[in-house]
C-alpha positions as CSV (number, residue, x, y, z in Angstrom):
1,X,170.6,-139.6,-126.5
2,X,172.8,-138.1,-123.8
3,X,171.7,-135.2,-124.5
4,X,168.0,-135.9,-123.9
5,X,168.9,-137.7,-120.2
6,X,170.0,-134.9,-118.8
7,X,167.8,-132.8,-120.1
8,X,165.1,-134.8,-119.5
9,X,165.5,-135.1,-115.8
10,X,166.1,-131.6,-115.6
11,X,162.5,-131.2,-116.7
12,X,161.6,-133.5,-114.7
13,X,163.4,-131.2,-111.9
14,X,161.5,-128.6,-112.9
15,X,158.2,-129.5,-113.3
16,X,158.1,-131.2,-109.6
17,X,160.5,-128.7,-107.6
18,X,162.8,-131.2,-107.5
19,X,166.8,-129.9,-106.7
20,X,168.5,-132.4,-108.4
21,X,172.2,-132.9,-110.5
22,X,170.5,-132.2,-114.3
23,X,169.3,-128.5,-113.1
24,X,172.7,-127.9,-112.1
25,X,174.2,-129.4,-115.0
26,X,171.9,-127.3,-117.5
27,X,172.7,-124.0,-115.5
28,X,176.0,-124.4,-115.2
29,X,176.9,-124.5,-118.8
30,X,175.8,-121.4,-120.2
31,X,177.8,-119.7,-117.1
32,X,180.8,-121.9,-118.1
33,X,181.7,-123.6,-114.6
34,X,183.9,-126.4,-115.9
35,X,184.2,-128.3,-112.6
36,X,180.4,-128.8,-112.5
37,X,180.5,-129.8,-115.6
38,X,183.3,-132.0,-116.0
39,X,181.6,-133.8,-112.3
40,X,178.2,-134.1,-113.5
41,X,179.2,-135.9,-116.7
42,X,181.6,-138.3,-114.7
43,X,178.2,-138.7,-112.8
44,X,176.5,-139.8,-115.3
45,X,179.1,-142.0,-117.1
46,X,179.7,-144.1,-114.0
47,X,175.4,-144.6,-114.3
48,X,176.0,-145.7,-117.5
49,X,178.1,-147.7,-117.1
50,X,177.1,-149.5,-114.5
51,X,173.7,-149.7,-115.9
52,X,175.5,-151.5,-118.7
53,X,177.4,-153.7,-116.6
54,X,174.0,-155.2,-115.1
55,X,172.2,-155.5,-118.2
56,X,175.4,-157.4,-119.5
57,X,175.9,-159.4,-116.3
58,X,171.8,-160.8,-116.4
59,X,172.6,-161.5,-119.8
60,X,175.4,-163.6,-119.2
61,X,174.5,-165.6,-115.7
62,X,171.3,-166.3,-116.1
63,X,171.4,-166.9,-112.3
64,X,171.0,-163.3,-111.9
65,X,167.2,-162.7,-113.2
66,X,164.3,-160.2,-111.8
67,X,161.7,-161.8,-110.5
């Protein structure tokens, strides 16, 4: 599922001429630049999981609701 994210918005990149973090995540692996990798997938971990934490939190409270 990871997999398709970040491929997915690098498409996304792509198709719109969009410079964005999944472009440079997909190029930088076949050249092997470990920082950029190792950055981007901290990047997308901390989106995760606070993604998580919100979808847990309105869960929880019900307080905290869309409206």
């Amino acid at each position: 599922m990871a997999a398709n994210i970040l491929t997915g918005s690098a498409l996304i990149e792509q198709i719109f001429s969009i410079p964005g973090i999944g472009q440079q995540f997909v190029t930088s692996i076949p050249t092997k630049d470990y920082p950029v990798i190792m950055g981007t997938t901290i990047v997308y971990a901390v989106m995760v999981a606070i993604l998580l934490t919100d979808i847990i939190t309105s869960f929880v409270d019900p307080r905290v609701r869309l409206k």
